[in-house]
Structures are given as C-alpha cells and as structure tokens.
C-alpha positions in Angstrom: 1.3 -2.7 -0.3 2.1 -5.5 -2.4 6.1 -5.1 -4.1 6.7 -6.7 -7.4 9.6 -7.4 -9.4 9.5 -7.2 -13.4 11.5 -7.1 -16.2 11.6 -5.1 -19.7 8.2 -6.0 -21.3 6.7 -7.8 -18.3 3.3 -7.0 -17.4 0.9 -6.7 -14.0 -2.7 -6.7 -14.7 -4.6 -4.5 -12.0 -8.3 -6.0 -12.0 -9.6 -7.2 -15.7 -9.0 -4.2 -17.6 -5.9 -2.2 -16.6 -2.4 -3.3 -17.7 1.1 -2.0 -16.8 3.9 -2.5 -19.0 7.4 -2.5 -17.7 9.2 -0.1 -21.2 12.5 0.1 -20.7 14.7 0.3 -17.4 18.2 3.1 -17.9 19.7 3.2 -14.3 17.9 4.6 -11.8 14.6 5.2 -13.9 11.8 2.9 -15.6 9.2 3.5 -17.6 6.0 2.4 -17.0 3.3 1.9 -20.1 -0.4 1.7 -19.2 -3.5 0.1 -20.8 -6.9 1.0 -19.4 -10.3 1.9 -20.6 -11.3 5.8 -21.2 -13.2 5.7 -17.3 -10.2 4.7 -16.0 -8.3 8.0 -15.2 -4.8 7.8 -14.9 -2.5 10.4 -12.7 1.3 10.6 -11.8 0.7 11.6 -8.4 1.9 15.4 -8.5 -0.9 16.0 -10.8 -3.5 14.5 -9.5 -6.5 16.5 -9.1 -7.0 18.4 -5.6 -3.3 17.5 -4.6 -1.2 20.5 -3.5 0.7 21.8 -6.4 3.4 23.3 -3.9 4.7 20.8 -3.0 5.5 19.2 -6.8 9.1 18.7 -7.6 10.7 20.0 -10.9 9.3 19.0 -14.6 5.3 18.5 -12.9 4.3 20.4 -16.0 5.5 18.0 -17.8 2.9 15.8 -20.2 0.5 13.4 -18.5 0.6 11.0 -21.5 3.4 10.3 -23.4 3.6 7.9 -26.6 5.8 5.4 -26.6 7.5 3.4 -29.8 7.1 0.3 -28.4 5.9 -2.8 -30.9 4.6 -4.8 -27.9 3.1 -1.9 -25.8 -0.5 -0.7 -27.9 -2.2 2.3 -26.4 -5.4 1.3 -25.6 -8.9 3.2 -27.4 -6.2 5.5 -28.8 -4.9 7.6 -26.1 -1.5 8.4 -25.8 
C-alpha cells in the first residue's frame, strides 16, 4: 500500500486518466473529488457491487456521486 500526504487542492494521478482531488479537509473528515473516464467505475467501498450490505455502517444509502462547488475540481464527461 502506498500512504500519501496531500493538502487542500493537491492532486494524485492513478495511471493516465484517473485524478483524485483532495476538496476540503474539516477535522477528522476529507473529501475526496475524482476525475475518470465513464469505464472507469467508481465505488465507496460499502457499495460496491457483490459486497455484503450487512455489514455497511450508517448513511450507505447515501449518494454515490456528489457535486461539488469547487472552481478547481471539473467533473469529468459530466458526471456528478
């Protein structure tokens, strides 16, 4: 496993095509924006298809893809 460190508006670049945008960091939780074509399928990991639904904690229902009002951070081929 390779451990990173970023800041607000930093980026990691996974292969040519997918980009992760650190959004904003508020105590204990950060949000994470992602660019990546349409084949590239995106999951948090409670919702992943096949994984045991049991066993997700609280708010798993909650949306997949959120849009974010960030001027640096452009959804990529429109999904949000």
């Amino acid at each position: 496993m390779l451990v990173l460190s970023r800041k607000v508006n930093e980026q990691i670049v996974i292969g040519d095509n997918v980009r992760v945008t650190v959004v904003s960091i508020r105590g204990n939780q950060i949000r994470l924006g992602f660019e990546a074509p349409p084949e590239v399928l995106i999951f948090r990991e409670e919702l992943r298809p096949g994984h045991a639904l049991h066993h997700s904690p609280a708010g798993a229902a909650d949306v997949i893809h959120e849009a974010v009002d960030c001027p640096s951070l452009q959804l990529a081929n429109g999904r949000d």
